[in-house]
C-alpha positions, 0 to 999 in steps of 0.5 A: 226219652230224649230224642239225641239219646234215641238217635246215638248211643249217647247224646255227649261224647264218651268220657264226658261229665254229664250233669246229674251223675257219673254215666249220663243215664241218670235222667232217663230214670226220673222226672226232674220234678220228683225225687227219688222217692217220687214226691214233688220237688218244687222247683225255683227256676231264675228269672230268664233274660236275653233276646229270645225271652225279650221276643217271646214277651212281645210276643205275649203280649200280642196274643195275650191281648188277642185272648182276652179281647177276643170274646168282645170283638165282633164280626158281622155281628158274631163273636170272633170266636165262640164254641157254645157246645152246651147250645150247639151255637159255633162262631168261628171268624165271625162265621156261624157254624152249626150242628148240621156243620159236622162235614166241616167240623171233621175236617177242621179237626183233621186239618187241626192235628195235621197242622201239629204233625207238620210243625212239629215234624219241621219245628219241634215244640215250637208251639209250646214255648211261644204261643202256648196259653199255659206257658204265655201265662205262666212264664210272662204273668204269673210268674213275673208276678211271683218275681216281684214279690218274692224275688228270685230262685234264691230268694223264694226258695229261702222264703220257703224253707223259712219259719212263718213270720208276718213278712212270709204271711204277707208275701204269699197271702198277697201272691195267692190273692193276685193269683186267685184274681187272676185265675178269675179273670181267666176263667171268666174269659174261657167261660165267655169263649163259651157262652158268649160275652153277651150272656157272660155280662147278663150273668155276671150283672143279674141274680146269681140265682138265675144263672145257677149253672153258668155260676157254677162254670165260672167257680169251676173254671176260677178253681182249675185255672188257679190250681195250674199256675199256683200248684201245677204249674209245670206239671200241667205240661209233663202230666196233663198234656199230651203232647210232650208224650207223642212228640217223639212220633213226630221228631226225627234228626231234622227236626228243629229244636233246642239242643245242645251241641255236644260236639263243641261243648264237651268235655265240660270243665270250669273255666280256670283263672287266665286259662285261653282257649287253645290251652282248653282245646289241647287239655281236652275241654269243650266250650261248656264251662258246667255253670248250670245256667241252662239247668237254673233257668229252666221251667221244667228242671231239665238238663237241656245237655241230656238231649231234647227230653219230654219235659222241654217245651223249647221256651228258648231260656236256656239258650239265652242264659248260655249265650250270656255266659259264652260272651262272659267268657268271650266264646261264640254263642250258639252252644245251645241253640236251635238246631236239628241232631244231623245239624250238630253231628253232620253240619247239614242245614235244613232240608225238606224231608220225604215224610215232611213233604207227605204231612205238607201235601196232606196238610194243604188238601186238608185246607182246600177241602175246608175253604170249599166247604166253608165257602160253599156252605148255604146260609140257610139248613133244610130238613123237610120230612113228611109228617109222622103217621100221615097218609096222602090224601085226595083232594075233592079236585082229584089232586094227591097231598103230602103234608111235611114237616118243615125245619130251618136253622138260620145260619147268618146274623141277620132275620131272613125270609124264606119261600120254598118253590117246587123245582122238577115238577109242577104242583101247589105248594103251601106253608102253614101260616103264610108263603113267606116264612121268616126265619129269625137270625141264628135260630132254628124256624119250624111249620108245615108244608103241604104239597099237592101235585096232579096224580098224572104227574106221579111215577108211582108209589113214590115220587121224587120230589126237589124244592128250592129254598129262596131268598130275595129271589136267590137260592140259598138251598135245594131239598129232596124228598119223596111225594107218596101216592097209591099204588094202584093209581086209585085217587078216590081214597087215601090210602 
């Protein structure tokens, strides 16, 4: 549903002539990309032109460039970004994030979809239209592409309805190769997000034999990519995605979107030879000369007039091929624009509302919270746990024993030697194979712990014990575990 339609019985002033049928209500009953028998309706939408599809391309051109170099840009020797699930490795600006992480990984998600609430609270489906990877690629690489080689709406949708002949043959076998390519490229770089672009260039080089399971991603991701900008293309963003589902949770009448301004471009009719626009006005027309223009450029088939459907992803093409018919026809432009509902039906500016003010607030302790666990977080991960199915032991000196379990998971880019010392008490502490253990770079280093303290030093049965994990005579960590004794104070016997 629209959301001018959820706020007023009708998002046109009565007695208008709404663009699909008679009553208005036509476009609440059926996708703009399916008929009315529900088959798929192929839509050939016009190459869009005008200031704010100039901006969006520069714009494109920046993350697009950001996308594709990402995997290969390195920060103290990480990934910019990678999300390694398949081996539990996560860089994220250079800084490694691991299992262990999960307190930062709930918060980064929670502070994620907050972060959507409040844009798209203040800003509508600003996200979709300019920095969205689908549409980015989609509307500025493929089907630019599609463009230059079929040509325009007319032009496709007669190459389409056409007989096969060489020349169509040609066209589309030379369309899908470059979209197969492409859709290649993509994949590839997702795959390199993932894995790394180190293990991406040892796989691509080797035997293919040897990376079975990394080939298979790559086909995988090669075949999806291809499929949603060849066939898909703006279904991904109607079926696929969520988000056009659940924005009308997140809008209200402040919302900035792209809308229609019903008020001055009702009721429509086409402009008449030397018609001036007073004689207009007291005829009972608005400024919408029913051109369709907005209806042609649009990736989604939308009438953006209905109001701000689920389908719209605010890509900014209808309003510049209705500022480019307003100066044809020497009227303001603006009839489509960016503009909240209380904006067109009240005049009132944006204001920052109770509910966007809540999100903000929830929003920045989100962020706080985040970079005090990020900053915070030590280099270095300890789990020391006593050895399974290990009594104590006495010493022939009379001293208690513990033997441990020892893991590290290096953290940082770099090797680091690491040396435990007990902290609350005193006692001998000594790890298997050497006191200093080296701790290779974003690995995970294993050995044995053996402690032995002074049976007076215990307080009882168990014992709280404290150690601190040291590097270059800096604590990078504190550990806690519990010392086990006897019960009885007896120390000639393990027990």
């Amino acid at each position: 549903m629209s959301m001018a339609a959820a706020k007023s019985p009708k998002p046109v002033r009565p007695g208008s002539t709404p663009a699909h049928d008679g009553n208005g209500e036509d476009f609440r009953d059926h996708l703009a990309t399916a008929d009315k028998d529900g088959k798929r309706r192929w839509l050939y939408p016009k190459k869009a032109s005008g200031r704010f599809y100039h901006a969006r391309t520069y714009v494109s051109w920046l993350l697009l460039a950001i996308m594709f170099a990402g995997p290969f840009v390195r920060i103290n020797g990480n990934p910019l970004l990678m999300l390694n699930i398949v081996e539990r490795r996560f860089s994220i600006l250079g800084r490694m994030f691991w299992p262990q992480d999960v307190a930062i990984f709930a918060i980064a998600t929670l502070l994620f979809l907050t972060s959507i609430i409040v844009f798209t609270t203040a800003f509508g489906r600003l996200w979709c239209g300019w920095t969205c990877p689908q549409t980015l690629l989609m509307e500025m690489v493929f089907s630019k592409i599609e463009h230059f080689i079929e040509g325009d709406a007319a032009a496709r949708r007669a190459l389409d309805a056409a007989p096969l002949s060489a020349t169509k043959l040609a066209k589309k076998a030379v369309k899908h190769a470059i979209f197969f390519g492409l859709s290649f490229v993509i994949g590839n770089t997702l795959l390199s997000y993932i894995i790394g672009s180190d293990q991406l260039i040892r796989i691509s080089t080797d035997n293919p034999l040897n990376h079975l399971q990394g080939l298979g991603f790559m086909v995988l991701f090669t075949i999806i990519f291809y499929l949603i900008f060849a066939r898909f293309r703006e279904q991904a963003c109607t079926f696929i995605c969520p988000y056009g589902r659940f924005q009308s949770t997140m809008l209200d009448e402040n919302s900035l979107v792209v809308a229609y301004d019903y008020k001055r471009g009702e009721r429509r009719e086409p402009l008449h030879r030397g018609e001036s626009p007073e004689e207009r006005l007291a005829n009972g027309y608005g400024d919408c000369v029913n051109c369709h223009q907005c209806v042609a450029v649009c990736p989604t088939g939308i009438d953006i007039r209905n109001g701000t459907q689920m389908e719209c992803v605010n890509c900014t093409a209808c309003i510049d091929a209705c500022d480019a018919i307003m100066d044809k026809i020497g009227r303001a432009r603006g009839l489509v624009r960016y503009a909240s509902l209380n904006a067109i039906e009240r005049g009132e500016r944006f204001r920052f509302t109770p509910r966007l003010f809540a999100y903000t607030f929830v929003l920045c302790a989100l962020a706080s919270v985040l970079a005090v666990l990020v900053f915070t977080r030590s280099s270095v991960d300890t789990t020391l746990l006593r050895a399974p199915g290990a009594l104590f032991q006495t010493t022939p000196a009379g001293w208690i024993e513990n033997l441990y379990t020892l893991k590290l998971v290096n953290k940082t880019s770099r090797d680091i030697t690491v040396t435990l010392k007990l902290e609350n008490l005193d006692g001998r502490l000594t790890v298997m194979g050497g006191q200093d253990l080296i701790v290779p770079k974003e690995q995970l280093a294993q050995s044995s712990v053996l402690i032995e303290l002074d049976p007076a030093k215990l307080e009882g049965a168990s014992t709280r014990l404290t150690i601190g994990v040291y590097a270059g005579g800096k604590r990078l960590d504190v550990v806690n575990t519990v010392f086990i004794g006897p019960r009885d104070g007896a120390t000639n016997h393990a027990n």
